[in-house]
VMD Tcl script that draws the C-alpha trace (Angstrom):
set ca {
  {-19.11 -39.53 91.72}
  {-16.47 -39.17 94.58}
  {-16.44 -41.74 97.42}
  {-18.59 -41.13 100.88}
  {-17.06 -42.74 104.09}
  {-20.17 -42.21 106.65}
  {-17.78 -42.32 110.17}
  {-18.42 -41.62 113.75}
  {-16.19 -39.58 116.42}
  {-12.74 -39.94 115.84}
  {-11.03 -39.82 119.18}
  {-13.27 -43.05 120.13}
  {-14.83 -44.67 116.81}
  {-12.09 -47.31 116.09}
  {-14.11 -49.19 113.24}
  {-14.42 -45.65 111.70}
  {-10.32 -45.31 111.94}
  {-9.87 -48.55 109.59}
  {-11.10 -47.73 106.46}
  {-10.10 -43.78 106.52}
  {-6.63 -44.90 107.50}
  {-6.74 -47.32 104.14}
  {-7.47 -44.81 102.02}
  {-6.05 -41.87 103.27}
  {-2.58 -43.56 102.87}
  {-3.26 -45.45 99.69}
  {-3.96 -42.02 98.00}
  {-7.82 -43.00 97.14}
  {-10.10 -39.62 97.21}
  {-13.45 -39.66 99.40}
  {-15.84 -37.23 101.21}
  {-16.36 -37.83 104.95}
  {-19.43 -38.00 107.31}
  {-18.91 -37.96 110.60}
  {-21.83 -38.18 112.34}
  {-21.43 -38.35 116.24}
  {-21.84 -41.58 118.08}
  {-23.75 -39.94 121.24}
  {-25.90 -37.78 118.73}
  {-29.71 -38.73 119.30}
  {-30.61 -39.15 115.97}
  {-27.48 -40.97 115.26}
  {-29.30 -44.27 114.00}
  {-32.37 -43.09 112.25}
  {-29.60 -41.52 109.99}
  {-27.08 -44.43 109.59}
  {-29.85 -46.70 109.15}
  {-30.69 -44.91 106.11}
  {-27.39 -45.87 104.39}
  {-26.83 -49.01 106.52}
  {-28.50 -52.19 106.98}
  {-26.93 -52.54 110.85}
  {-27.25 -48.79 111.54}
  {-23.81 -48.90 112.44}
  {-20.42 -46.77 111.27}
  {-18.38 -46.48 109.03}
  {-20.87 -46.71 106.00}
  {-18.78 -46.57 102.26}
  {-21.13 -45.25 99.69}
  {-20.42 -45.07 95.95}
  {-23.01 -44.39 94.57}
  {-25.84 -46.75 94.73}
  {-23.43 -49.21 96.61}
  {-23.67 -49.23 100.18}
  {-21.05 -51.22 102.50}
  {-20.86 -51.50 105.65}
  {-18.45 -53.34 108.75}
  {-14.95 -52.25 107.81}
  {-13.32 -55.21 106.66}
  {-15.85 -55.66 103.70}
  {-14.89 -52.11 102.78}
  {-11.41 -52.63 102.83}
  {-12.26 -55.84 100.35}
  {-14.46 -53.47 98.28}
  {-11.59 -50.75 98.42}
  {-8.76 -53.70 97.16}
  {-11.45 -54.62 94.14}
  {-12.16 -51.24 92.59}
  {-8.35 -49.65 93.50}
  {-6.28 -52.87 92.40}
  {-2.89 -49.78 92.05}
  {-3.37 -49.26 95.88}
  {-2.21 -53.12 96.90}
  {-4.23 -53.22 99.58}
  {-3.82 -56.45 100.00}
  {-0.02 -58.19 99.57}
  {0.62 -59.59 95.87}
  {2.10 -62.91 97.06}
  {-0.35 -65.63 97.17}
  {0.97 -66.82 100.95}
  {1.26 -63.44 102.54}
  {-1.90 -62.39 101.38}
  {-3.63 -65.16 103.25}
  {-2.25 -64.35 106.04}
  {-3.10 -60.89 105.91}
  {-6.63 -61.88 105.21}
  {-6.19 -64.54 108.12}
  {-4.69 -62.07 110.48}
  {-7.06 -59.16 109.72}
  {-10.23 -61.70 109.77}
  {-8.73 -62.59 113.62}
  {-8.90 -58.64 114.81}
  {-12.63 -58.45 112.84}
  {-13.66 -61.14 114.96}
  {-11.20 -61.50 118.40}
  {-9.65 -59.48 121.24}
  {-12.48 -58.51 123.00}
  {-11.29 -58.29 126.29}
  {-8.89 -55.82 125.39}
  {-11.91 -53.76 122.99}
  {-13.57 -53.67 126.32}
  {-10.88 -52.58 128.75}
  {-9.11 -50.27 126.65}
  {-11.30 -48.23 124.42}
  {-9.62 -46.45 121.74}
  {-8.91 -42.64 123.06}
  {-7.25 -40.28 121.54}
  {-6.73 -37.43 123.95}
  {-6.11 -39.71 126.77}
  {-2.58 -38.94 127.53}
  {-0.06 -42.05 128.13}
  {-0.65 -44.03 131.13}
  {-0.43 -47.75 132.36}
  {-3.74 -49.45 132.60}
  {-3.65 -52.56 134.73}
  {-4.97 -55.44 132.21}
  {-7.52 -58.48 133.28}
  {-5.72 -61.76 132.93}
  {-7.76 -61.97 129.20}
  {-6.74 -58.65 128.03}
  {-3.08 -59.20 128.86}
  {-3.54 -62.79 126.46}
  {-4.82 -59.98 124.15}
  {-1.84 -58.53 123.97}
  {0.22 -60.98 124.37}
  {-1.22 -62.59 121.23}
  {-0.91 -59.33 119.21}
  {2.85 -59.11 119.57}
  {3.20 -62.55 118.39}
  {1.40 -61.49 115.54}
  {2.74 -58.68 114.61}
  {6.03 -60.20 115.38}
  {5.44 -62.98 112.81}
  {4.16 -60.95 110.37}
  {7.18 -58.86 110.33}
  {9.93 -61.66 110.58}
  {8.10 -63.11 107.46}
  {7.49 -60.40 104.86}
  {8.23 -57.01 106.80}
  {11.69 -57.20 104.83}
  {9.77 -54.81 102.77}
  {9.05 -51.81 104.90}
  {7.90 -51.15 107.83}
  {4.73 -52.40 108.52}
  {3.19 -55.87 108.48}
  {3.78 -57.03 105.36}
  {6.05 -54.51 104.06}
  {4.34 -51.92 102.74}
  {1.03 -50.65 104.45}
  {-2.25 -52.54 103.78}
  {-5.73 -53.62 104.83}
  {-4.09 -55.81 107.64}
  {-2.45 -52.67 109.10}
  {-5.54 -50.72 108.63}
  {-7.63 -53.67 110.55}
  {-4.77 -53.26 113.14}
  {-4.52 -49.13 113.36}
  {-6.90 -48.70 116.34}
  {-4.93 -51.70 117.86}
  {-1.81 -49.75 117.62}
  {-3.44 -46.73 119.36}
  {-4.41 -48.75 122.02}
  {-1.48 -50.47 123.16}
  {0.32 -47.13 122.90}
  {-3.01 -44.78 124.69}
  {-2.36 -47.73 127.77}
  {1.18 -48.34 127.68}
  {0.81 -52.14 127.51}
  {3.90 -54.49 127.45}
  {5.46 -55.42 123.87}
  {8.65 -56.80 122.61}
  {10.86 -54.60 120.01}
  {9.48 -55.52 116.58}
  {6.20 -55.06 117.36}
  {6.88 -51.30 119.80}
  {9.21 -50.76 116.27}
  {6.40 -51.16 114.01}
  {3.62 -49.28 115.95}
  {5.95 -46.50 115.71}
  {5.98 -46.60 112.30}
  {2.03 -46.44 112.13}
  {2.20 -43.21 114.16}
  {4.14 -41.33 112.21}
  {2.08 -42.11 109.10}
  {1.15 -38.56 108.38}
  {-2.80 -40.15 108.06}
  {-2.75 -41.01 111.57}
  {-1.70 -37.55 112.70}
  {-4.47 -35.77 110.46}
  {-6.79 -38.06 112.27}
  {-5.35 -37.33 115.94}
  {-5.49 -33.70 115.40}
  {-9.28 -33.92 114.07}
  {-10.00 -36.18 117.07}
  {-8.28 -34.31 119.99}
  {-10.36 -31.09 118.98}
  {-13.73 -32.39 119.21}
  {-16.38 -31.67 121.30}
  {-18.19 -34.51 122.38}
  {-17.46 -37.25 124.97}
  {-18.82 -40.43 126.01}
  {-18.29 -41.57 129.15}
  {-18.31 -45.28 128.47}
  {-15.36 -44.81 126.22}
  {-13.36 -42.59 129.09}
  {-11.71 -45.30 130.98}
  {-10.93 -43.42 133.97}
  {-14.46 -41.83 134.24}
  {-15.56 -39.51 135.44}
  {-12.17 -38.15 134.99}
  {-11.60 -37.28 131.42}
  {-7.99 -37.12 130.97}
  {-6.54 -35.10 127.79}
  {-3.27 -34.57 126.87}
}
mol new
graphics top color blue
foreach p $ca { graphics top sphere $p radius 0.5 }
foreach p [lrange $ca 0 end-1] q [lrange $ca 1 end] { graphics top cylinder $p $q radius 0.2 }
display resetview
């Protein structure tokens, strides 16, 4: 029985991104659901596959998992081949440590900068908070990379759960044109040309629906 990855709009649904990122790139076959955020029966029909009501839903079978870090676990379990997570002991605690700090963090910049699309390139002034944000992201990624980006080009080489966790991140700081030093400007470009990410920006850039709260510079809806 093939995979189910229950998802919500892609041009704003950044939880959504994680998980079909992961597996799009690690080769690991699913069916989607996309089920639109502003639809008005959206959560009398997540509910019935997820405790929170909330996307993205993975369902295999009888297994239902929800919030997109314990689906990228799941995923690392049953697809060991796909090395979601890195093989050395060290790295892969910081991977875990580093994606556990996006699950959780970096709210001011969530709030501020929703992930968008079709919003074409343009500088968003960031709160004092959001601007720590990102400040604290580029010393991550930077870390990450001086440590164990020797090989590839993502965080820990090759691309894994922690660049997943970091994937809506990346389309942020690029949708808003916030400030970041070489390494970490070097790797998002690397994310963006994963061909994943542009099968997902040309699905998200054609649909219909928007939500205002998620158009920053409402009730202008700028597209590309």
């Amino acid at each position: 029985m093939a995979l189910t990855l229950v998802i919500g709009n892609k041009n704003y649904s950044s939880w959504s991104f994680r998980p079909w990122i992961a597996m799009k790139v690690a080769g690991i076959a699913f069916d989607e659901m996309l089920i639109s955020l502003e639809a008005a029966d959206f959560k009398e029909r997540v509910l019935k596959v997820s405790g929170t009501g909330k996307v993205p839903v993975l369902i295999d079978g009888d297994i239902h998992i929800w919030e997109s870090l314990s689906i990228l676990e799941y995923l690392a379990e049953k697809f060991p081949a796909a090395k979601l997570w890195p093989s050395d002991p060290a790295a892969r605690a910081l991977a875990r440590t580093v994606s556990s700090e996006m699950h959780a963090g970096f709210q001011p910049l969530r709030q501020l900068c929703p992930m968008n699309f079709w919003r074409p390139v343009k500088t968003m002034q960031l709160t004092p908070e959001a601007a720590a944000n990102v400040r604290r992201i580029d010393a991550l990624w930077t870390d990450c990379r001086t440590r164990y980006g020797a090989g590839g080009p993502f965080l820990f080489g090759a691309f894994g759960a922690a660049d997943a966790m970091y994937a809506p991140v990346v389309s942020r700081l690029h949708t808003y044109a916030a400030p970041v030093g070489p390494e970490a400007r070097a790797y998002m470009a690397a994310v963006m040309a994963l061909p994943a990410w542009a099968e997902w920006k040309a699905a998200a850039v054609k649909e219909p629906w928007v939500l205002p709260h998620d158009e920053p510079d409402w009730p202008a809806v700028l597209r590309e």
